[in-house]
N, CA, C and O of each residue as an XYZ file, in Angstrom:
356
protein
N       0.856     -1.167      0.000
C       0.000      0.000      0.000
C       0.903      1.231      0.000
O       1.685      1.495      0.914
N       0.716      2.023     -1.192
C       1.934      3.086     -1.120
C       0.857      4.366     -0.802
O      -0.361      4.483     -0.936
N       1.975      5.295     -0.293
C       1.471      6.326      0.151
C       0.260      6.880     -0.764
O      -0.891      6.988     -0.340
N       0.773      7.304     -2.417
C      -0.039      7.541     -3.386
C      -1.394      6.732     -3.214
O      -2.382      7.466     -3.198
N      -1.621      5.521     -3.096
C      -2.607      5.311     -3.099
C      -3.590      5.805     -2.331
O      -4.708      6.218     -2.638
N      -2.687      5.654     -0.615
C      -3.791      6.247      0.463
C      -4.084      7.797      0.145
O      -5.170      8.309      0.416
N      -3.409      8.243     -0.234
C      -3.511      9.887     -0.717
C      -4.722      9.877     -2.149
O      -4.937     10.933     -2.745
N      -5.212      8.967     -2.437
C      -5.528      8.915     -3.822
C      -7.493      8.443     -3.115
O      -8.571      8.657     -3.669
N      -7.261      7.930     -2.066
C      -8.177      7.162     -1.589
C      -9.005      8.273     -0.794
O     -10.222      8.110     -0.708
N      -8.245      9.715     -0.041
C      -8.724     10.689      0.322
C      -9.487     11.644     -0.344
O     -10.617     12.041     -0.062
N      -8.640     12.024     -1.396
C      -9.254     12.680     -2.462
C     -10.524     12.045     -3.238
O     -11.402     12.852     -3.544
N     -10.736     10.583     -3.617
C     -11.818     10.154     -4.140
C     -12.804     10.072     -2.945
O     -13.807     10.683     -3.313
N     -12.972      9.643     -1.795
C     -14.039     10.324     -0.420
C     -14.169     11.509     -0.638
O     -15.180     11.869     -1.240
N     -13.377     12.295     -0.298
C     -13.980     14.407     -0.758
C     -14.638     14.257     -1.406
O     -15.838     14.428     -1.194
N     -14.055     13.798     -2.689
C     -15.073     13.957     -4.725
C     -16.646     13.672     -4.362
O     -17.683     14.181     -4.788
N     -16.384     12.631     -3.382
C     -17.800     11.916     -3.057
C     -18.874     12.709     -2.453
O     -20.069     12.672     -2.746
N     -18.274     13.455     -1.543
C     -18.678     14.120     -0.666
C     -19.388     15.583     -1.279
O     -20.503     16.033     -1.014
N     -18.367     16.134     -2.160
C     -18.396     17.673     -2.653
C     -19.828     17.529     -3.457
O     -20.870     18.142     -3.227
N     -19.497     16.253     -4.758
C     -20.642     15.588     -5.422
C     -22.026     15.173     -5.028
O     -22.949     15.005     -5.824
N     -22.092     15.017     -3.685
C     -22.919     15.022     -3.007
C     -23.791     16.108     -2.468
O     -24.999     16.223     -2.261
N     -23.021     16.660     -2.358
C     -23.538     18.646     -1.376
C     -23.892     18.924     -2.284
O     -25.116     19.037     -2.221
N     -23.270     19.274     -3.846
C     -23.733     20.105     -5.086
C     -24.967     19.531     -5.385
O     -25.930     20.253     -5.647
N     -25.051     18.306     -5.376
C     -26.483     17.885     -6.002
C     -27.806     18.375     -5.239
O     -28.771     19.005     -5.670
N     -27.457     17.750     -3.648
C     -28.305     18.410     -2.573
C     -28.730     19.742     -2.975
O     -29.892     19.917     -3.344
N     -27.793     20.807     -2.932
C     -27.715     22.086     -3.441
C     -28.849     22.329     -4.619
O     -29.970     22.829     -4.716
N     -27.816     21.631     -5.504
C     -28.920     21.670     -6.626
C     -30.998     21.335     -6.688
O     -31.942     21.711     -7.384
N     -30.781     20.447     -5.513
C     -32.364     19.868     -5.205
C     -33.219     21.322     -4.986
O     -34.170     21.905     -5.505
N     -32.080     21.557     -3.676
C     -32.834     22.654     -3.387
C     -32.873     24.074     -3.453
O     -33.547     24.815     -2.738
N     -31.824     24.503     -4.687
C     -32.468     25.565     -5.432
C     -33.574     25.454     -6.417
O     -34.303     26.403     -6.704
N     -33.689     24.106     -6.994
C     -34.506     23.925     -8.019
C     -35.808     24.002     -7.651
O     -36.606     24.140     -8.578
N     -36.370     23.933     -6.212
C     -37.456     24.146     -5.744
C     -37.774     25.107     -5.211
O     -38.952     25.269     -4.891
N     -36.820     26.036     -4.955
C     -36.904     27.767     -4.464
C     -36.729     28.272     -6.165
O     -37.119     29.439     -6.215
N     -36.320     27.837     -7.433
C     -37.398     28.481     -8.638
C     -37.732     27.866     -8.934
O     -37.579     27.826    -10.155
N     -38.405     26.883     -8.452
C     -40.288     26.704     -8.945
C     -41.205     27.311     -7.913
O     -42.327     27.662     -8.276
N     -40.743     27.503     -6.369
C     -41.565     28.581     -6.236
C     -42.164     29.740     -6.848
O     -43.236     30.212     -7.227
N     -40.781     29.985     -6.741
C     -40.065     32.052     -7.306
C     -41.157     31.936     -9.352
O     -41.578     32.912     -9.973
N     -41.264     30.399     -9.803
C     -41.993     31.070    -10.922
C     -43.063     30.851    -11.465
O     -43.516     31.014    -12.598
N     -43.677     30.186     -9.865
C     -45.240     29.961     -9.440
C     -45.597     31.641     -8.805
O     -46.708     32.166     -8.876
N     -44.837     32.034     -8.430
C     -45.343     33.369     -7.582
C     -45.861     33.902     -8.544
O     -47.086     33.821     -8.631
N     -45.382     34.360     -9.204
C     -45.256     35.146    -10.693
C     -44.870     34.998    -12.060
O     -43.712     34.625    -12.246
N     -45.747     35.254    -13.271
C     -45.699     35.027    -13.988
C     -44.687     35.426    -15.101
O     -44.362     34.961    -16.193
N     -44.277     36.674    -14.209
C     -42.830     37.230    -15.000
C     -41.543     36.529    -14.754
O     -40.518     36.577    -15.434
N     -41.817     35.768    -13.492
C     -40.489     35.217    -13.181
C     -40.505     33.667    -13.745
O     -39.862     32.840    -13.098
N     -41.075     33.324    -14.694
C     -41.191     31.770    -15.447
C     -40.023     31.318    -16.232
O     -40.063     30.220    -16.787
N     -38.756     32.251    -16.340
C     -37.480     31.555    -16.454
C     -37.160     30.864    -15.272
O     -36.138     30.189    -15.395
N     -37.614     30.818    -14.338
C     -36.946     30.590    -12.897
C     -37.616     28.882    -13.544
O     -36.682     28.128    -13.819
N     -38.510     28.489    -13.700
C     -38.881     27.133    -13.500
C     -38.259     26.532    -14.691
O     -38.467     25.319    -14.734
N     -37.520     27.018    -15.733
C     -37.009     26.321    -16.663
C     -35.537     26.168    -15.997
O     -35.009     25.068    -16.159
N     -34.928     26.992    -15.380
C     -33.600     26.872    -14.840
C     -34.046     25.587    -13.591
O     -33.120     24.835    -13.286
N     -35.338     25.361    -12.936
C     -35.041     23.825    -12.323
C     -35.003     23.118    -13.031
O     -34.271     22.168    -12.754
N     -35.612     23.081    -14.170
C     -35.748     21.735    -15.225
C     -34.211     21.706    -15.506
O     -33.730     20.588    -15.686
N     -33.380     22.783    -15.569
C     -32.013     22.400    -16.139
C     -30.946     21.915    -14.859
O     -29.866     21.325    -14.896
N     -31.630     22.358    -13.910
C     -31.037     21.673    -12.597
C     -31.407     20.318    -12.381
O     -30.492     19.679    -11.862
N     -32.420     19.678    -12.600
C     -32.812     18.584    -12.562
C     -32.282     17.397    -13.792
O     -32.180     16.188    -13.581
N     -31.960     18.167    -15.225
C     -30.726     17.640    -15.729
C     -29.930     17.206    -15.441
O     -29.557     16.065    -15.715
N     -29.359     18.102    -14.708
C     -28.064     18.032    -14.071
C     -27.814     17.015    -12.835
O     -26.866     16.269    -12.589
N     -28.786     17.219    -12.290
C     -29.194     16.384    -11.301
C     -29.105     14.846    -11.460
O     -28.409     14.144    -10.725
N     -29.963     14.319    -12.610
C     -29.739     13.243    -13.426
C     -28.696     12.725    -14.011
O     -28.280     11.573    -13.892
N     -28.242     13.637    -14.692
C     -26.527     13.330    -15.187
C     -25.606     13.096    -14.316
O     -24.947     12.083    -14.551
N     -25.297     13.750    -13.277
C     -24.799     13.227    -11.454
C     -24.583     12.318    -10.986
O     -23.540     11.802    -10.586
N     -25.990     11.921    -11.002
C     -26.367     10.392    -10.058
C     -25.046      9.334    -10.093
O     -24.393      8.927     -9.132
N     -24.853      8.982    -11.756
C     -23.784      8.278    -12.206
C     -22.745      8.256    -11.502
O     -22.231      7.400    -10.782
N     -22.413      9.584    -11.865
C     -21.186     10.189    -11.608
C     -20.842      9.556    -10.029
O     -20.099      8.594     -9.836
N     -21.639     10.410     -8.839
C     -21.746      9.843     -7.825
C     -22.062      8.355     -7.100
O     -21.515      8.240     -6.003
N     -22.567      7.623     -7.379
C     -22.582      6.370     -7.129
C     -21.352      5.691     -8.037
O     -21.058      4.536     -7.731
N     -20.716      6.228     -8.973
C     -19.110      5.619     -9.789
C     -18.462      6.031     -8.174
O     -17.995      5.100     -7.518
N     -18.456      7.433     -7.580
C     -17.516      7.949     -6.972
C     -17.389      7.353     -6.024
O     -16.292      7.068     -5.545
N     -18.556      7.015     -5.515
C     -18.827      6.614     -3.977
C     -18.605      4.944     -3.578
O     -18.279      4.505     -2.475
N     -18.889      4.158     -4.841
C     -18.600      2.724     -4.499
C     -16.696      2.779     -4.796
O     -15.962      1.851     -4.456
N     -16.218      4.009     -5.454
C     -14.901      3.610     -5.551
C     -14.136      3.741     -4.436
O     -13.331      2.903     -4.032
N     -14.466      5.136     -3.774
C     -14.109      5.290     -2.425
C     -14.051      4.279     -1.578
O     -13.022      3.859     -1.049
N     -15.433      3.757     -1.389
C     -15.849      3.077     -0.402
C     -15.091      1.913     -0.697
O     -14.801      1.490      0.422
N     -14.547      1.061     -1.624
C     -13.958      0.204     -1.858
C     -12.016     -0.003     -1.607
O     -11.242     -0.905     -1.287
N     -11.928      1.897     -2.106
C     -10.755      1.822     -1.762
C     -10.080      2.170      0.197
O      -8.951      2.064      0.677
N     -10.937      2.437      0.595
C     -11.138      3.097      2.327
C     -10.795      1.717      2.827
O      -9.975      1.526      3.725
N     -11.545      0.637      2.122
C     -12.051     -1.245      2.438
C     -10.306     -1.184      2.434
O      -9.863     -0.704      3.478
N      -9.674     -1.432      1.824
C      -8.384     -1.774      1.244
C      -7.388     -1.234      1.960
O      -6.363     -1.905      2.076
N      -7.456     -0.017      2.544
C      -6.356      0.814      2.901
C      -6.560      0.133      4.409
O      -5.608     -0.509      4.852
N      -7.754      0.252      5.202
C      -8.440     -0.322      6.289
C      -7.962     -1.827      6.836
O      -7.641     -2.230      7.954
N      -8.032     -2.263      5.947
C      -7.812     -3.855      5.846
C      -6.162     -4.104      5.837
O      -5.653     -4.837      6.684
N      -5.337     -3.412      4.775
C      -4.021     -3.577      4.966
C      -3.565     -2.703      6.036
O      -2.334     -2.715      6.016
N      -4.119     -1.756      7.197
C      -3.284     -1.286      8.732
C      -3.926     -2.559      9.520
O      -3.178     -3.276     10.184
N      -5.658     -2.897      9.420
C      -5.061     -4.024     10.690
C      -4.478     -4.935     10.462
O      -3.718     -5.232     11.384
N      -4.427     -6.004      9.088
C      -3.217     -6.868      9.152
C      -1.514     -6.507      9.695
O      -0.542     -7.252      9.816
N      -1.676     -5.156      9.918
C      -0.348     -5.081     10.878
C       0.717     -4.698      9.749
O       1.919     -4.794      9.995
N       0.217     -4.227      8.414
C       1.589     -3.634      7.649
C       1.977     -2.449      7.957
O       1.225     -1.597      8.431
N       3.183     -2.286      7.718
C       3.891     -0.696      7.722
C       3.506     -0.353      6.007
O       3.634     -1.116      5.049
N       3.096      0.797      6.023
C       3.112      2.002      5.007
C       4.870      2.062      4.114
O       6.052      2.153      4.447
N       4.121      1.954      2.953
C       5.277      2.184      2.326
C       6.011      3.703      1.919
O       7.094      3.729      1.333
Protein backbone atom coordinates (compact mmCIF):
# COMPACT_ATOMS: atom_id res chain seq x y z
CA UNK A 1 0.00 0.00 0.00
CA UNK A 2 1.93 3.09 -1.12
CA UNK A 3 1.47 6.33 0.15
CA UNK A 4 -0.04 7.54 -3.39
CA UNK A 5 -2.61 5.31 -3.10
CA UNK A 6 -3.79 6.25 0.46
CA UNK A 7 -3.51 9.89 -0.72
CA UNK A 8 -5.53 8.91 -3.82
CA UNK A 9 -8.18 7.16 -1.59
CA UNK A 10 -8.72 10.69 0.32
CA UNK A 11 -9.25 12.68 -2.46
CA UNK A 12 -11.82 10.15 -4.14
CA UNK A 13 -14.04 10.32 -0.42
CA UNK A 14 -13.98 14.41 -0.76
CA UNK A 15 -15.07 13.96 -4.73
CA UNK A 16 -17.80 11.92 -3.06
CA UNK A 17 -18.68 14.12 -0.67
CA UNK A 18 -18.40 17.67 -2.65
CA UNK A 19 -20.64 15.59 -5.42
CA UNK A 20 -22.92 15.02 -3.01
CA UNK A 21 -23.54 18.65 -1.38
CA UNK A 22 -23.73 20.10 -5.09
CA UNK A 23 -26.48 17.88 -6.00
CA UNK A 24 -28.30 18.41 -2.57
CA UNK A 25 -27.72 22.09 -3.44
CA UNK A 26 -28.92 21.67 -6.63
CA UNK A 27 -32.36 19.87 -5.20
CA UNK A 28 -32.83 22.65 -3.39
CA UNK A 29 -32.47 25.56 -5.43
CA UNK A 30 -34.51 23.93 -8.02
CA UNK A 31 -37.46 24.15 -5.74
CA UNK A 32 -36.90 27.77 -4.46
CA UNK A 33 -37.40 28.48 -8.64
CA UNK A 34 -40.29 26.70 -8.94
CA UNK A 35 -41.57 28.58 -6.24
CA UNK A 36 -40.07 32.05 -7.31
CA UNK A 37 -41.99 31.07 -10.92
CA UNK A 38 -45.24 29.96 -9.44
CA UNK A 39 -45.34 33.37 -7.58
CA UNK A 40 -45.26 35.15 -10.69
CA UNK A 41 -45.70 35.03 -13.99
CA UNK A 42 -42.83 37.23 -15.00
CA UNK A 43 -40.49 35.22 -13.18
CA UNK A 44 -41.19 31.77 -15.45
CA UNK A 45 -37.48 31.56 -16.45
CA UNK A 46 -36.95 30.59 -12.90
CA UNK A 47 -38.88 27.13 -13.50
CA UNK A 48 -37.01 26.32 -16.66
CA UNK A 49 -33.60 26.87 -14.84
CA UNK A 50 -35.04 23.82 -12.32
CA UNK A 51 -35.75 21.73 -15.22
CA UNK A 52 -32.01 22.40 -16.14
CA UNK A 53 -31.04 21.67 -12.60
CA UNK A 54 -32.81 18.58 -12.56
CA UNK A 55 -30.73 17.64 -15.73
CA UNK A 56 -28.06 18.03 -14.07
CA UNK A 57 -29.19 16.38 -11.30
CA UNK A 58 -29.74 13.24 -13.43
CA UNK A 59 -26.53 13.33 -15.19
CA UNK A 60 -24.80 13.23 -11.45
CA UNK A 61 -26.37 10.39 -10.06
CA UNK A 62 -23.78 8.28 -12.21
CA UNK A 63 -21.19 10.19 -11.61
CA UNK A 64 -21.75 9.84 -7.83
CA UNK A 65 -22.58 6.37 -7.13
CA UNK A 66 -19.11 5.62 -9.79
CA UNK A 67 -17.52 7.95 -6.97
CA UNK A 68 -18.83 6.61 -3.98
CA UNK A 69 -18.60 2.72 -4.50
CA UNK A 70 -14.90 3.61 -5.55
CA UNK A 71 -14.11 5.29 -2.43
CA UNK A 72 -15.85 3.08 -0.40
CA UNK A 73 -13.96 0.20 -1.86
CA UNK A 74 -10.75 1.82 -1.76
CA UNK A 75 -11.14 3.10 2.33
CA UNK A 76 -12.05 -1.25 2.44
CA UNK A 77 -8.38 -1.77 1.24
CA UNK A 78 -6.36 0.81 2.90
CA UNK A 79 -8.44 -0.32 6.29
CA UNK A 80 -7.81 -3.86 5.85
CA UNK A 81 -4.02 -3.58 4.97
CA UNK A 82 -3.28 -1.29 8.73
CA UNK A 83 -5.06 -4.02 10.69
CA UNK A 84 -3.22 -6.87 9.15
CA UNK A 85 -0.35 -5.08 10.88
CA UNK A 86 1.59 -3.63 7.65
CA UNK A 87 3.89 -0.70 7.72
CA UNK A 88 3.11 2.00 5.01
CA UNK A 89 5.28 2.18 2.33
Amino acid sequence: MTASYRRWTVVITWAAVVVAALMAFALVMSIVFLVWADQDTRNAAYGYLALVLWVGIAAGVPVLIAVTISARDMRRRVREWSRAGNTPF
